[in-house]
N, C-alpha and C positions, 0 to 999 in steps of 0.2 A: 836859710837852712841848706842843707847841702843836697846832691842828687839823689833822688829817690834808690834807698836799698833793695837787690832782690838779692834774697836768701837763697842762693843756690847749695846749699850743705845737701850731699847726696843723702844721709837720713831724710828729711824732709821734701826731695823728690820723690825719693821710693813711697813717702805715705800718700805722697801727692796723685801719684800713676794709681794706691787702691782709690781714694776717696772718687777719681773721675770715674771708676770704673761702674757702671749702669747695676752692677749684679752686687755692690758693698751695699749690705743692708743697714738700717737705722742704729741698731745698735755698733756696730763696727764703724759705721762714718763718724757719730760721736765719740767712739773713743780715738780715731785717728783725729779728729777733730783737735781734742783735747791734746795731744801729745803733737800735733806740728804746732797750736798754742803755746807751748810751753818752749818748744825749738824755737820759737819765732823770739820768746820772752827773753830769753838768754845775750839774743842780740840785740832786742831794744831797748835793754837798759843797759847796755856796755858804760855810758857815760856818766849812772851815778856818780854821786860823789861819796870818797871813805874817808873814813880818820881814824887816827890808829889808838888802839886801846891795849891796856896790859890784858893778859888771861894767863890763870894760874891753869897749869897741862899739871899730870901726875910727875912730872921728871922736872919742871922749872917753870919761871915766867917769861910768855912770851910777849915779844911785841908783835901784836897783828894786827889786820883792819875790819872794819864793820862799815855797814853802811849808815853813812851823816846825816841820821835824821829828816832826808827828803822825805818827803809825805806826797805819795802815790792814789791816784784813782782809777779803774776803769770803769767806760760807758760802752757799755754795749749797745748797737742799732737794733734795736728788733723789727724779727723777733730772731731772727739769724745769729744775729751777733750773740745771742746767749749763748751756744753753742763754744763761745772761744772764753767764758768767762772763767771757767772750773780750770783750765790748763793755767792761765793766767794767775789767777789765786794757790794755784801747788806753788808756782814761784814766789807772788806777789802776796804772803797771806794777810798782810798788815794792811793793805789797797780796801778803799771804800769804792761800794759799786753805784752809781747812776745808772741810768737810763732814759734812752731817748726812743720813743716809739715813732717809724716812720712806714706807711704804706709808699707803694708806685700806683699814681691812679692810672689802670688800664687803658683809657683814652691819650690821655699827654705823655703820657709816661713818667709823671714829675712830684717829686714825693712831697708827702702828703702828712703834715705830724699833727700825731695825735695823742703823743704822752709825754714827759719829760720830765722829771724825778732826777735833781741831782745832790748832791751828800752837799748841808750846809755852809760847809765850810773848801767850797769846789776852789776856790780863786785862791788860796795858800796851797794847792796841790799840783803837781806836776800831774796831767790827766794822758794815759792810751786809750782812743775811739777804737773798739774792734767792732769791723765787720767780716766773715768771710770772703766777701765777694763784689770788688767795685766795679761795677758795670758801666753807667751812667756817669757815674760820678756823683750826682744829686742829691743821693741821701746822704751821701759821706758830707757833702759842703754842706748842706743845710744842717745838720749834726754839728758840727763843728763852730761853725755861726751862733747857734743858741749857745754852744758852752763859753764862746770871746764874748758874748752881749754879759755874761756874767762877770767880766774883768779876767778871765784864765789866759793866763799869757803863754804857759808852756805847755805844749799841747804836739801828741803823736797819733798817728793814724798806723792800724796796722789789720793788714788782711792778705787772704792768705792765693787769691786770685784776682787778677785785676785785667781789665780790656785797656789799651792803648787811649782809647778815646777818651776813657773813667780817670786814667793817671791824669791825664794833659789837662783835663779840668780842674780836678782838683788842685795839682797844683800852680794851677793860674788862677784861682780862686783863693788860695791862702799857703801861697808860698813858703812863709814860715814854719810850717806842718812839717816836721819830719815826716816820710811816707816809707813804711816797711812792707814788701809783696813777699809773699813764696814762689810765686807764678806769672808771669805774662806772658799772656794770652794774645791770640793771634787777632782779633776786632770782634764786635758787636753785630748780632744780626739784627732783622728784620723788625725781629721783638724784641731787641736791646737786649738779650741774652747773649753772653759771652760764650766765643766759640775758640776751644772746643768745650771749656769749660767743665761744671760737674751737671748743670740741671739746677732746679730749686735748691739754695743752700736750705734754708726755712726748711720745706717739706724734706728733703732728706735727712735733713736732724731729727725733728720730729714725727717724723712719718707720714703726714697728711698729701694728700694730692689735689 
């Protein structure tokens, strides 16, 4: 795969400077949420594939393209990662959703799964893992891992901030990954929160502290 993308489209900065901002409340963080989702969506699937069909217009027939029947998933890491599912779906509304339930246990810091629900028929689909926010790295590899033990060979990571340390793992952990960022971020502190980052993606979507 080739070098990890960051999205620097100044739309998607500008929502990026509200979502870090301490004072964007629950409801405004999800709906920025949902709309650099959807920016982010635009560029990772540039590489579908098309094929061209006739379509009868009011004035003639044209030749155009459509997309070739690739069959798309996403999984979201929760519980964060719901929060990128709804922009995802405005683009992608044909996409079956899985889910991969992961904690950080407080002590190690090293996630922790406790759910994983994926659509049947996972290993005929091209799959996007969205999470907001790669810290560690940890959850994103371990995520990823459960969905290759199923045979899925085509497989995207996309989130919308990422720590130095979180990239470098991951992709020495599954190179293959295409990786899409909005952000990188300047390193990980103390408590493996990314700095300068936003805070709890989780509780700022949902509100919880």
């Amino acid at each position: 795969m080739g070098k990890p993308v960051i999205l620097d489209h100044p739309l998607i900065q500008h929502k990026i400077s509200l979502l870090r901002d301490k004072n964007t409340g629950s409801k405004e963080f999800r709906e920025l949420i949902t709309e650099v989702t959807m920016l982010m969506c635009f560029e990772a699937t540039r590489d579908l594939p098309l094929k061209e069909v006739e379509i009868e217009t009011p004035i003639a027939v044209a030749k155009t393209k459509v997309i070739s029947g690739r069959k798309l998933a996403l999984v979201p890491i929760l519980r964060a990662g719901m929060g990128m599912v709804d922009g995802a779906l405005k683009l992608l509304p044909a996409a079956k959703v899985g889910h991969i339930g992961l904690y950080r246990d407080p002590e190690t810091h090293l996630p922790v799964e406790y759910y994983c629900k994926l659509p049947s028929d996972i290993v005929e689909r091209d799959v996007i893992v969205v999470d907001p926010m790669l810290a560690t790295g940890g959850s994103a590899i371990d995520a990823i891992q459960q969905i290759k033990k199923r045979g899925v060979h085509s497989i995207k990571f996309m989130c919308i901030i990422a720590a130095p340390e979180g990239l470098a793992a991951l992709t020495e952990a599954h190179p293959d990954v295409q990786v899409y960022i909005a952000a990188l971020d300047q390193k990980l502190n103390e408590h493996k929160y990314i700095v300068p980052g936003l805070g709890d993606a989780g509780d700022r979507i949902f509100g919880t502290k």
